[in-house]
C-alpha positions in Angstrom: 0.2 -24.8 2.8 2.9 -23.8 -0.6 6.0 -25.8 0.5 8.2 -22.6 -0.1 6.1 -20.4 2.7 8.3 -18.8 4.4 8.1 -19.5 8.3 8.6 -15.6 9.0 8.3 -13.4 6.1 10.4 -10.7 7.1 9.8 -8.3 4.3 6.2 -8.0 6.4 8.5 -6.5 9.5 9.9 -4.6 7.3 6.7 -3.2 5.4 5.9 -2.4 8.9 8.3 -0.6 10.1 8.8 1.3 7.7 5.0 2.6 8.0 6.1 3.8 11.4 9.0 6.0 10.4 11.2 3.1 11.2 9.9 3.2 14.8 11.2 -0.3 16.1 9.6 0.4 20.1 6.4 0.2 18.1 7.2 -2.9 15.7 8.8 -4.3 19.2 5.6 -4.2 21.0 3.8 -5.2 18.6 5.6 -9.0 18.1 5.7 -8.8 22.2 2.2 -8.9 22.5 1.7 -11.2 19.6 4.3 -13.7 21.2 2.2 -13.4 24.6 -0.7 -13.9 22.9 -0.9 -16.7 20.8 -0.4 -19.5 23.5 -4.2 -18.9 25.0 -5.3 -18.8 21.5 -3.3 -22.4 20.8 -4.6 -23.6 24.2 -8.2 -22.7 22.9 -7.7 -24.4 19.8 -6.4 -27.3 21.4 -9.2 -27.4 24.4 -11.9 -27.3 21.0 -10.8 -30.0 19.1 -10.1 -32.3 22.3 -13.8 -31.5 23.3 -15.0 -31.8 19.1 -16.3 -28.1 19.7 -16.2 -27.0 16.2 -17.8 -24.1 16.7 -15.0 -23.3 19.6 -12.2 -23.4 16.6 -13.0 -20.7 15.3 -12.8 -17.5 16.6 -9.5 -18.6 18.0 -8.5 -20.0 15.2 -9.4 -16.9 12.9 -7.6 -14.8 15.3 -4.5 -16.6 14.7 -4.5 -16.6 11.4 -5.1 -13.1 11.1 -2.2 -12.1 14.0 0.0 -14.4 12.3 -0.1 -12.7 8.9 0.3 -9.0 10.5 3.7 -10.1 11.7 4.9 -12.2 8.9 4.5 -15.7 10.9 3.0 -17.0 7.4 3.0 -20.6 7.7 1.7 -21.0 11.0 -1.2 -18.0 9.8 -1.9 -20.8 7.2 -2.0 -23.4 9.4 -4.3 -21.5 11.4 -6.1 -20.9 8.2 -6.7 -24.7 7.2 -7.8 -25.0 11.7 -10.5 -21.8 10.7 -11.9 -23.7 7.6 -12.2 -26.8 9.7 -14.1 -25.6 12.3 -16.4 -23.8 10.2 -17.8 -27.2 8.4 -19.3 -27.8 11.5 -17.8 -30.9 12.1 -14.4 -32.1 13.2 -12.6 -34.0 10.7 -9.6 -36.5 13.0 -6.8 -34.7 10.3 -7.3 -31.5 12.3 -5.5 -33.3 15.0 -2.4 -33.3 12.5 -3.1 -29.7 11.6 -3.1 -28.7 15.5 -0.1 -30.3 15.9 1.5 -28.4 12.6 0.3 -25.2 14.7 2.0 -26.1 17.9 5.3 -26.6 15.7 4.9 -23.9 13.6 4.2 -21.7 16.5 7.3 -22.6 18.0 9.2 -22.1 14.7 7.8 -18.5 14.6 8.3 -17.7 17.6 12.3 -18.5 17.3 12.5 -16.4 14.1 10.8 -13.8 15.7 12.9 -13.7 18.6 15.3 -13.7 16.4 14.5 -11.1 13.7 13.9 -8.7 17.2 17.7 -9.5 18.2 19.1 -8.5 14.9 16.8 -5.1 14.9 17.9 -4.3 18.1 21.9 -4.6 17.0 21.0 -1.9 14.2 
């Protein structure tokens, strides 16, 4: 991961909204259902690499980093990214531990800034 990714890109949000005719319900909903989604996908992750399921990493771990990038969460979708690639060798390498861990923090990073970016949009 670039050291200067931004934990929530918010020019995404705004690329999005903007797509909508600036319909915030939709862009709303939208980080809602990410934000209520992602802890079974981190819980999945986690439950693979505790069991050494490789082939378990994946999907979830694909899915994250694709959710991640549609709202802007861009280092945790990279995080996700580096979890995908793991699981794909086949094999569990021990530093994905360190990377799961990245994604639990990131995730909670994201989900702040996303919280947040939702506050601001609804004062406008």
């Amino acid at each position: 991961m670039e050291p200067d990714t931004p934990t929530l890109d918010e020019g995404i949000l705004r690329e999005i909204l903007e797509s909508t005719g600036d319909d915030i319900i939709f862009v709303r909903e939208l980080i809602q259902t990410y934000l209520a989604d992602t802890p079974a996908l981190l819980e999945g992750m986690t439950a693979a690499v505790e069991a050494d399921d490789a082939a378990a990493l994946v999907r979830p771990a694909h899915t994250l980093k694709s959710s991640s990038a549609t709202v802007g969460a861009s280092r945790l979708s990279s995080v996700a990214r580096e979890l995908e690639m793991g699981g794909r060798t086949g094999a569990l390498d021990p530093a994905l531990h360190a990377s799961l861990d990245a994604a639990q923090h990131e995730w909670q990073a994201a989900a702040d800034a996303l919280a947040t970016w939702l506050d601001r949009a609804s004062d406008e």
